[in-house]
VOPALUM-804804 format. One record per residue (C-alpha): x, y, z; chain. Coordinates in steps of 0.5 Angstrom, whole numbers, m for minus. Each point is the difference from the previous one (the first is absolute). Example, Ala and Ser with C-alpha at 12.3 -4.5 7.8 and 13.67 -1.06 7.14 Angstrom:
<pts>
@east = 25	north = m9	up = 16	ch = A
@east = 2	north = 7	up = m2	ch = A
</pts>
This chain:
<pts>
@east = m133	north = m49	up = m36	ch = A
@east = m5	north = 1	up = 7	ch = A
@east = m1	north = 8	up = 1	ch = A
@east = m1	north = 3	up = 6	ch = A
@east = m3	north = 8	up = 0	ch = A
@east = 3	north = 4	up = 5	ch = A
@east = 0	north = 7	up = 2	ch = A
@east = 6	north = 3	up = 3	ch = A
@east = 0	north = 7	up = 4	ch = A
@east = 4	north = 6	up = m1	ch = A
@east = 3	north = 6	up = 5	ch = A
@east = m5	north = 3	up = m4	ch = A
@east = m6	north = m1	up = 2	ch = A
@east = m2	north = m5	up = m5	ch = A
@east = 0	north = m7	up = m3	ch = A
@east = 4	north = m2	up = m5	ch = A
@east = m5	north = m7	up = m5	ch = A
@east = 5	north = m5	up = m2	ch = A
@east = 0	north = m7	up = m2	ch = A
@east = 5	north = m6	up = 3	ch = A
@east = 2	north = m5	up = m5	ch = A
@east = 1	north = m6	up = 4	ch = A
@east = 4	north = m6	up = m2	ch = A
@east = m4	north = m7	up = m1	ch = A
@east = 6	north = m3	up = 5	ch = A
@east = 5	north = 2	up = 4	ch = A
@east = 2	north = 8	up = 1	ch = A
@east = 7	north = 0	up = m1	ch = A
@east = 1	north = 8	up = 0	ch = A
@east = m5	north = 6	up = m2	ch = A
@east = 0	north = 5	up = m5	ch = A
@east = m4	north = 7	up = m1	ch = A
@east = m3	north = 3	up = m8	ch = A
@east = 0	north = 8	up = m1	ch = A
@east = m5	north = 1	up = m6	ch = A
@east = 1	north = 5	up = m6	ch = A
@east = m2	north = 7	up = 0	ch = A
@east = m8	north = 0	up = 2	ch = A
@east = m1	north = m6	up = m1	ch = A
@east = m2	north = m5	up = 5	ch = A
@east = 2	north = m7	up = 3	ch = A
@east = m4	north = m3	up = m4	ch = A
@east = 4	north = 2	up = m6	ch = A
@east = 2	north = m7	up = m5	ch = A
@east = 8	north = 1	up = 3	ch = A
@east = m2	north = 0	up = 6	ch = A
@east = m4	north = m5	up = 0	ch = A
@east = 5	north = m4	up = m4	ch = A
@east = 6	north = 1	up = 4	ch = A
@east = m3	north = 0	up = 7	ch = A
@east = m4	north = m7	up = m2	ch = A
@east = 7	north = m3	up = m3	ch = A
@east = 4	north = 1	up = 5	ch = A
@east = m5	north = m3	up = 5	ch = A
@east = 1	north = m6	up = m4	ch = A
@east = 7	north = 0	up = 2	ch = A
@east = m2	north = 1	up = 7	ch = A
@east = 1	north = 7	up = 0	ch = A
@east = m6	north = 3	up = 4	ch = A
@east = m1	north = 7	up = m3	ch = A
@east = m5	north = 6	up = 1	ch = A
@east = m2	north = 5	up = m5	ch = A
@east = m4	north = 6	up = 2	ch = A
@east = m3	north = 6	up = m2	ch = A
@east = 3	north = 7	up = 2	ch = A
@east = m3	north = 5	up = 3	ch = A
@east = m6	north = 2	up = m4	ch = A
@east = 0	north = m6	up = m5	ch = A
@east = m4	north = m6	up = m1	ch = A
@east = m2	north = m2	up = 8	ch = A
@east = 4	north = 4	up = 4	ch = A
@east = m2	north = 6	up = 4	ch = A
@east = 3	north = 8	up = m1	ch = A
@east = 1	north = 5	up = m6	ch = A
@east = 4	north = m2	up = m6	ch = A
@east = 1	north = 7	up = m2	ch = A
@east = 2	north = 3	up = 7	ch = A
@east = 5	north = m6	up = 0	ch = A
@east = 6	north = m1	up = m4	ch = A
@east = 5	north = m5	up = m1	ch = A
@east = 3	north = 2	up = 8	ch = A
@east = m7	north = m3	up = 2	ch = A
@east = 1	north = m6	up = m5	ch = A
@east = 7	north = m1	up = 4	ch = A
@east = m3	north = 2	up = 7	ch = A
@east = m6	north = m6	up = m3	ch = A
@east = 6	north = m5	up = m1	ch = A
@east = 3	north = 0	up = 6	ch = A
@east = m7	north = m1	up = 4	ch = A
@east = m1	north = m6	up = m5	ch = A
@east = 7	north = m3	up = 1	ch = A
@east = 0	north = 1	up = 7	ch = A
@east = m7	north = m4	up = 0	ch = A
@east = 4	north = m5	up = m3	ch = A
@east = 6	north = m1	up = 3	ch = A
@east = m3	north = 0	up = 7	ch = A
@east = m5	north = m6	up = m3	ch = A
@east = 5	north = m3	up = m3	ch = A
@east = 7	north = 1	up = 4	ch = A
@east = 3	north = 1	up = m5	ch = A
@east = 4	north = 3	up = m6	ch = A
@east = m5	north = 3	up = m5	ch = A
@east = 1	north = 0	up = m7	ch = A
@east = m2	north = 6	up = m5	ch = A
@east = m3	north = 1	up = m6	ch = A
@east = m2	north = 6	up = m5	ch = A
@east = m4	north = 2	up = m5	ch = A
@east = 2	north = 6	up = m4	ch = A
@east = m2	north = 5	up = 5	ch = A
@east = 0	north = m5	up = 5	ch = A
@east = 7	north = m2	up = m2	ch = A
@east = 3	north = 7	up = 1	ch = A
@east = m4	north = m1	up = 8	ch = A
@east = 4	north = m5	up = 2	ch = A
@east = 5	north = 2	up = m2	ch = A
@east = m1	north = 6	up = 4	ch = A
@east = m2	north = m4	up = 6	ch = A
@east = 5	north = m5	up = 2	ch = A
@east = 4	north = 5	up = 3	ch = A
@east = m6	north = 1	up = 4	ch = A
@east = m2	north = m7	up = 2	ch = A
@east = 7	north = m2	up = 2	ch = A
@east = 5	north = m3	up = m4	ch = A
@east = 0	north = m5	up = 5	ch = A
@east = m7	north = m2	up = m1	ch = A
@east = 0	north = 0	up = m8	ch = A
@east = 3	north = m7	up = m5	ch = A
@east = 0	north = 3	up = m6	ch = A
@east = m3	north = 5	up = m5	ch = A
@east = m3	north = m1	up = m6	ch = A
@east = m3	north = 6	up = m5	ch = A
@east = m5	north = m1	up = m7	ch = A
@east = 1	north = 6	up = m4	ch = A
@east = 1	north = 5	up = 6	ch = A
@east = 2	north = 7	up = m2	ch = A
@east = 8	north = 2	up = 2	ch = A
@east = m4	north = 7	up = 3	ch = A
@east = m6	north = 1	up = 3	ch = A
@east = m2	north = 6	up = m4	ch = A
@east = m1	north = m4	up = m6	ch = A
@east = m7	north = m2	up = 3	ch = A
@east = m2	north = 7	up = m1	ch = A
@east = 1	north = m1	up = m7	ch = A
@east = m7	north = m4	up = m1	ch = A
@east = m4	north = 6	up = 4	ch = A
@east = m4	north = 3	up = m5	ch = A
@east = m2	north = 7	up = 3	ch = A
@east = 2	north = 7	up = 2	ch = A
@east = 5	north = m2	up = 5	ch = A
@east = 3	north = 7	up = 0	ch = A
@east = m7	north = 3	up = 2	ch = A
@east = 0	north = m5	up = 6	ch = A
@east = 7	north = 1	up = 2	ch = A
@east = m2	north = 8	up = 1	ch = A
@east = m8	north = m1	up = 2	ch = A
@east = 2	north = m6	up = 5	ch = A
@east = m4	north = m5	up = m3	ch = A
@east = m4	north = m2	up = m7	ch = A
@east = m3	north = m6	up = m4	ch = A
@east = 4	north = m4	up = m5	ch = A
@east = m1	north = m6	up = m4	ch = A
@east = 5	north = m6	up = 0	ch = A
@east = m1	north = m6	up = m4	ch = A
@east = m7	north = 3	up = m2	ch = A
@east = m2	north = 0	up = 7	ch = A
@east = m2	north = 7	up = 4	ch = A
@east = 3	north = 1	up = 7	ch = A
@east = 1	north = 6	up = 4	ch = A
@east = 8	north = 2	up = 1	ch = A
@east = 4	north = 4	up = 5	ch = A
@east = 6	north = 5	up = m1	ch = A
@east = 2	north = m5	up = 6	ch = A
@east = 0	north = m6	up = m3	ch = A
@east = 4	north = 3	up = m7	ch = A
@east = 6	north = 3	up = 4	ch = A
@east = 0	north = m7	up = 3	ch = A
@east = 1	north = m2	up = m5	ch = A
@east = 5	north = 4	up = m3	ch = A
@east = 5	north = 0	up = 6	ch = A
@east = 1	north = m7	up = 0	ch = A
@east = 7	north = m1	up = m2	ch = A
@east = m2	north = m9	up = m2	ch = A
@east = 8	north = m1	up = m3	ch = A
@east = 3	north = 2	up = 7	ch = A
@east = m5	north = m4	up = 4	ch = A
@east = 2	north = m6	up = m5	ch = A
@east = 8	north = 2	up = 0	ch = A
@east = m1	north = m3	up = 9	ch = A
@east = m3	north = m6	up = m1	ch = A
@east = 4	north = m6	up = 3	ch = A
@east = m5	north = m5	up = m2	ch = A
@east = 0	north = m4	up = m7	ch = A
@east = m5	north = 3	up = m7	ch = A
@east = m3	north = m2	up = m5	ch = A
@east = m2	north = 5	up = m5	ch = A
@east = m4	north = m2	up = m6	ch = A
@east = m3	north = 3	up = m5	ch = A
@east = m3	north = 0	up = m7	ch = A
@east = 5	north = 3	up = m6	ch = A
@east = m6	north = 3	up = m3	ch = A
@east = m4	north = 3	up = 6	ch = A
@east = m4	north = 6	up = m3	ch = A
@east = m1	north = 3	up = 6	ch = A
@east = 7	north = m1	up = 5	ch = A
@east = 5	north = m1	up = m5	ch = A
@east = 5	north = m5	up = 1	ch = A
@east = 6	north = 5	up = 1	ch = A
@east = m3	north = 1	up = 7	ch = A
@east = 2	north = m8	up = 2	ch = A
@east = 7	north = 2	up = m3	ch = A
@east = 0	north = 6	up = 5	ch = A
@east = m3	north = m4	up = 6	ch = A
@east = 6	north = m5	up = m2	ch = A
@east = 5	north = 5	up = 0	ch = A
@east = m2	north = 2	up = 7	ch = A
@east = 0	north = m6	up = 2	ch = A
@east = 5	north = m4	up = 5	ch = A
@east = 2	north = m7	up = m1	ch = A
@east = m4	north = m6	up = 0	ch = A
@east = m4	north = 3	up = m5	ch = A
@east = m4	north = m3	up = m7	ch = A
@east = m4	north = 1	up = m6	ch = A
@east = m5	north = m3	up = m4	ch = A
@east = m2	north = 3	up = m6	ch = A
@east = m8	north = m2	up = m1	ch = A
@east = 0	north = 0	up = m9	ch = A
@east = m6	north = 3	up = m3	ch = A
@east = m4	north = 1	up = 7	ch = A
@east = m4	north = 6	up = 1	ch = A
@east = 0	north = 3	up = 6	ch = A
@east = m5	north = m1	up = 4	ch = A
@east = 1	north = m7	up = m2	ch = A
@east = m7	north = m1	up = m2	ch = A
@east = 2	north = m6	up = m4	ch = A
@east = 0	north = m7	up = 4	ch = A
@east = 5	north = m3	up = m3	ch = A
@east = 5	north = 7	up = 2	ch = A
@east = m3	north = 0	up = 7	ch = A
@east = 1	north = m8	up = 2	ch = A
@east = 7	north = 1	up = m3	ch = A
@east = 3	north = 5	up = 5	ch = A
@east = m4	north = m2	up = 5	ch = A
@east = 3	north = m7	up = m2	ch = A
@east = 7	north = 3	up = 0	ch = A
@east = m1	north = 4	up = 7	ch = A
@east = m2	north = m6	up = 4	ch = A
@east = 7	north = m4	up = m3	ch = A
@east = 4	north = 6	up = 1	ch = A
@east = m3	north = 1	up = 8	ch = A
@east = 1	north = m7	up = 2	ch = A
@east = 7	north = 1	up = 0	ch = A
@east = 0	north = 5	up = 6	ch = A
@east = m6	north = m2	up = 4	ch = A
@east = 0	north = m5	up = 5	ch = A
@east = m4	north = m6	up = m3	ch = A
@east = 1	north = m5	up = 5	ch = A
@east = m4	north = 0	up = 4	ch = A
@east = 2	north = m3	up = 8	ch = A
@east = m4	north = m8	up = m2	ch = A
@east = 5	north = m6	up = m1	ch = A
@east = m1	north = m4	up = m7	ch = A
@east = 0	north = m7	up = 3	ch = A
@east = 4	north = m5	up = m2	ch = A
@east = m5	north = m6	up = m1	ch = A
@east = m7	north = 1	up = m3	ch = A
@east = m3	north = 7	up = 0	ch = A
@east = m2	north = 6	up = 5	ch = A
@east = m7	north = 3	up = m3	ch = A
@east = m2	north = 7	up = 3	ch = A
@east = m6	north = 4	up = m1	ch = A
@east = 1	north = 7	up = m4	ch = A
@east = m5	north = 6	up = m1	ch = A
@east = m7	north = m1	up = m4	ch = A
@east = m5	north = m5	up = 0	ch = A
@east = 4	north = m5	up = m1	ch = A
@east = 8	north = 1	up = m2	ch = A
@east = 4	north = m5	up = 3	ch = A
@east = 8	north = 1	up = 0	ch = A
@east = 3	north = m7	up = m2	ch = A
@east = 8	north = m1	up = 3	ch = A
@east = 4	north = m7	up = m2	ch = A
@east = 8	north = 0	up = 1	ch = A
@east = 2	north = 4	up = m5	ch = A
@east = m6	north = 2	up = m3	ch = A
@east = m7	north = 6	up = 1	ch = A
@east = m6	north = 1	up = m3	ch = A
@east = m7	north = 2	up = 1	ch = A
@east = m7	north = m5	up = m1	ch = A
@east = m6	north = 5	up = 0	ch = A
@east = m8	north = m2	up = m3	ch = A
@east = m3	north = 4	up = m6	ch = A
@east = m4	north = 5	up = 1	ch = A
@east = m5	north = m4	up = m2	ch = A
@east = 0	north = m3	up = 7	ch = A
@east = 1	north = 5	up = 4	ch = A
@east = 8	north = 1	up = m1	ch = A
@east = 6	north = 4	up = m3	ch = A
@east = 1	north = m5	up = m6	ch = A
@east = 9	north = 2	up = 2	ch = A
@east = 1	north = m7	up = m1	ch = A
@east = m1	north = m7	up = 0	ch = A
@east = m7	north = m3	up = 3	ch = A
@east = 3	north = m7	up = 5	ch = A
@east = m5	north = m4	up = m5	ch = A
@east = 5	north = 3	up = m5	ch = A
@east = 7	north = m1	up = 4	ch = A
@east = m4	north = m8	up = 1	ch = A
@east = 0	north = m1	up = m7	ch = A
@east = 6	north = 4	up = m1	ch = A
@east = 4	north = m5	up = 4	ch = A
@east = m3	north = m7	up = m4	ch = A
@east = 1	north = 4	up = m7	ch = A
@east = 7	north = 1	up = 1	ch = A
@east = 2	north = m6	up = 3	ch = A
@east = m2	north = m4	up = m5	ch = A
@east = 3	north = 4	up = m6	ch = A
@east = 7	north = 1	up = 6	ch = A
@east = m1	north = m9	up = 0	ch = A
@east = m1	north = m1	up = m7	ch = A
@east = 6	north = 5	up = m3	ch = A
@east = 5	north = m4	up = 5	ch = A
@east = m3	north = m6	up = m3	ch = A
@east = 1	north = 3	up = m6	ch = A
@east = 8	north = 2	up = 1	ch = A
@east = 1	north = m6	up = 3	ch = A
@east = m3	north = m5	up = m6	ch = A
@east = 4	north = 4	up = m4	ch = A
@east = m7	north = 2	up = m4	ch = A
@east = m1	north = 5	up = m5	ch = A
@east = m5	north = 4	up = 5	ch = A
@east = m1	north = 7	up = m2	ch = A
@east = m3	north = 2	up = 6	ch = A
@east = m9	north = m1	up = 2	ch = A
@east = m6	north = 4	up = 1	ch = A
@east = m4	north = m1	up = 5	ch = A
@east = m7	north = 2	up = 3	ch = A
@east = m3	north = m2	up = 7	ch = A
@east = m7	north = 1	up = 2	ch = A
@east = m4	north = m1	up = 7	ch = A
@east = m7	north = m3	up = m1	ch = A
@east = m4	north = 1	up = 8	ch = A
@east = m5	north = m4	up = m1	ch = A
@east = 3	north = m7	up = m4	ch = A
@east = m6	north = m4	up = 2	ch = A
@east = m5	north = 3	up = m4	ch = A
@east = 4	north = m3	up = m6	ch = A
@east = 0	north = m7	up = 3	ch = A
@east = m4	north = m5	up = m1	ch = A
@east = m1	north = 0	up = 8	ch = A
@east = 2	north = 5	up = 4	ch = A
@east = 7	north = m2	up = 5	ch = A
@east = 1	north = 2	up = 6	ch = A
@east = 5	north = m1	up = 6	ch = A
@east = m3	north = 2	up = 7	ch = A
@east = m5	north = 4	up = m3	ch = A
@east = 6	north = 4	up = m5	ch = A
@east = m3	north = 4	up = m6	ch = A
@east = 5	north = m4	up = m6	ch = A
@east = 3	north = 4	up = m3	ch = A
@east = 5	north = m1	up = m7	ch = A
@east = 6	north = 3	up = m3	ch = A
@east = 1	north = 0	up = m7	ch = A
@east = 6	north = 1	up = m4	ch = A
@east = 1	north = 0	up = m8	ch = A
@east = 7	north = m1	up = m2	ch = A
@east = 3	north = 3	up = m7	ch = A
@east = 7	north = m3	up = m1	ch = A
@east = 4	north = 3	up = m6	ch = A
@east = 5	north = m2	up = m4	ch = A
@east = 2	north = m7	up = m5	ch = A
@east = m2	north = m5	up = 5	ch = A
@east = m2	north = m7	up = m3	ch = A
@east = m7	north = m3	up = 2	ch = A
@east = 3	north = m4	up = 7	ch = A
@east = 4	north = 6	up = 2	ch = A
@east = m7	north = 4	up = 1	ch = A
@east = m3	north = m5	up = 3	ch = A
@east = 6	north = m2	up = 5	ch = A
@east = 0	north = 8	up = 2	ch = A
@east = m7	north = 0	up = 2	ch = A
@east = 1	north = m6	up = 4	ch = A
@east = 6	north = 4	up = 2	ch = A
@east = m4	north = 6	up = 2	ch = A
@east = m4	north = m5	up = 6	ch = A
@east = 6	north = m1	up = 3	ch = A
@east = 1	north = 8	up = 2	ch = A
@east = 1	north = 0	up = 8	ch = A
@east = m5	north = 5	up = 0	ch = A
@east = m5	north = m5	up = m4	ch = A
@east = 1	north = m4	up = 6	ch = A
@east = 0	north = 4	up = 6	ch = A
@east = m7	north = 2	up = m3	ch = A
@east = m3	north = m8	up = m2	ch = A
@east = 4	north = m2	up = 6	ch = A
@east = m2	north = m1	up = 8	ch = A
@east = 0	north = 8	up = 1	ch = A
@east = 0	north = 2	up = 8	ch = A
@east = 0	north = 7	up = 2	ch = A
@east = 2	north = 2	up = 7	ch = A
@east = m2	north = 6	up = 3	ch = A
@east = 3	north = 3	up = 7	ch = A
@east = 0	north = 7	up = 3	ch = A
@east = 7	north = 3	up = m1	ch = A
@east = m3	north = 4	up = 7	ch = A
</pts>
């Protein structure tokens, strides 16, 4: 996915380093990822989900919090009431870009943030709220911190380790901590939520999704991630929520955006990144992009793909329908399309049209099934007559106007 680096500031002071997933194609809503426990937005979930659902449409932001990663202030003075006040600068960043209602999703301690925060940001302005492995109480959190915290609440400060790294903690960011009461804030969410967590999560246990459940209001799901851990360091278990989020989302988000589908031919519209091209039929939406290799996002189909695409099913649609009719015993046909750009070099001379480059398609057609040596040799005779076939080999024109 194209990615924008930005920086958001804070009331604070300082700026907040976050990264903005953005859809090949068309926005059609905005979401923002709040990473686990001193991690980072470059963590494998939050890059995973924020990257999947972008392929939905779904521009979404993932930041570090304060004192992490890129952005500014001290993590140890902070808290999770920072990491709240971090949320709503972020969303409020996105729902001004966007104008829109912004979907939320969290990570661990991330997840028990945004919960937290839609209060704060307004339940008018959020979609929905999606969860991974969030803890049921913030306290839970103090659990990974190994060091005197005893001391540092009687001395006003003092180092710890979490996670093998040291940092420098506040009295200040423990009693946060402590008197964050998550299962209330959870109990006065009107908006939909999604919680999901792995039944074998070694460091939140699954009871905690069952509390935050309880707490929770209706229209509210859960999805058990089986074997997973909880950072989601396997890629298979961080492509599987994140798949299952992006699903989930679009039900609440508005993904229509206010641009017609045409009742004849296409409507092409350029998207994000070098080269993503969104592509609206009558009933239909994709996206072309070029691979990386040229520059592109390789989100989708080439237009030499699309072009080889359309004469490759055509000829099997024409030879099946042929097929059905003769009452033949066609199982079916395998077909590959290649674009040849310079023909000439393997002609004897070279053919050229007003000064054109000749240029060839060639397609290699498999047909299955007990077919006698006639009918083959009939379904490739067939397979000439496909309408795409003859637009192609026929007096093509193109006419080009201004729309303007």
């Amino acid at each position: 996915m194209p990615t924008e680096n930005l920086t958001i500031p804070t009331n604070a002071g300082y700026d907040l380093s976050g990264s903005l997933e953005l859809p090949t194609g068309l926005i059609r809503g905005a979401a923002l990822f709040a990473h686990c426990f001193t991690c980072t937005k470059a963590s494998k979930a939050a890059v995973a989900v924020s990257r999947a659902l972008a392929a939905e449409g779904i521009a979404t932001l993932r930041f570090d919090f304060t004192g992490l990663g890129g952005s500014g202030g001290e993590f140890g003075r902070a808290g999770f009431a920072t990491d709240v006040s971090d949320l709503v600068e972020a969303a409020n960043y996105l729902i001004e870009r966007f104008s829109s209602k912004i979907l939320l999703v969290g990570h661990s301690l991330g997840g028990a943030a945004v919960l937290a925060a839609g209060d704060d940001i307004g339940i008018d302005r959020v979609a929905a709220i999606a969860t991974i492995g969030a803890p049921s109480d913030v306290p839970h959190a103090l659990e990974r911190i190994d060091g005197d915290l005893e001391a540092i609440r009687k001395n006003g400060e003092g180092e710890v380790s979490i996670g093998g790294r040291p940092f420098a903690l506040s009295s200040e960011f423990l009693d946060r901590a402590i008197n964050t009461d998550l299962l209330a804030e959870v109990g006065k969410l009107r908006v939909p939520l999604l919680f999901l967590h792995s039944p074998t999560d070694a460091i939140v246990s699954v009871d905690h999704a069952s509390a935050l459940f309880q707490a929770a209001k209706h229209p509210k799901s859960f999805v058990s991630l089986m074997d997973a851990d909880h950072l989601l360091l396997a890629e298979r278990d961080a492509s599987f929520a994140a798949n299952v989020i992006s699903s989930w989302a679009t039900r609440y988000l508005p993904l229509e955006p206010d641009w017609p589908k045409p009742e004849n031919g296409i409507v092409v519209r350029t998207g994000h990144g070098k080269f993503g091209t969104e592509v609206h039929t009558a009933s239909h939406r994709f996206v072309a992009d070029e691979p990386t290799s040229y520059g592109g996002d390789n989100t989708g189909p080439t237009p030499y793909d699309l072009l080889l695409g359309a004469l490759g099913t055509c000829t099997a649609m024409t030879m099946k329908m042929y097929a059905d009719r003769k009452g033949l015993a066609f199982e079916g046909t395998t077909i590959q399309v290649t674009h040849e750009r310079h023909h000439e070099e393997d002609m004897e001379h070279a053919v050229a049209e007003d000064g054109m480059q000749t240029q060839a398609l060639h397609r290699s057609i498999e047909i299955h099934g007990d077919l006698t040596d006639q009918e083959r040799v009939k379904l490739i005779e067939i397979a000439d007559k496909c309408p795409v076939h003859k637009t192609l080999e026929g007096h093509l024109h193109i006419h080009t106007n201004s729309a303007d």
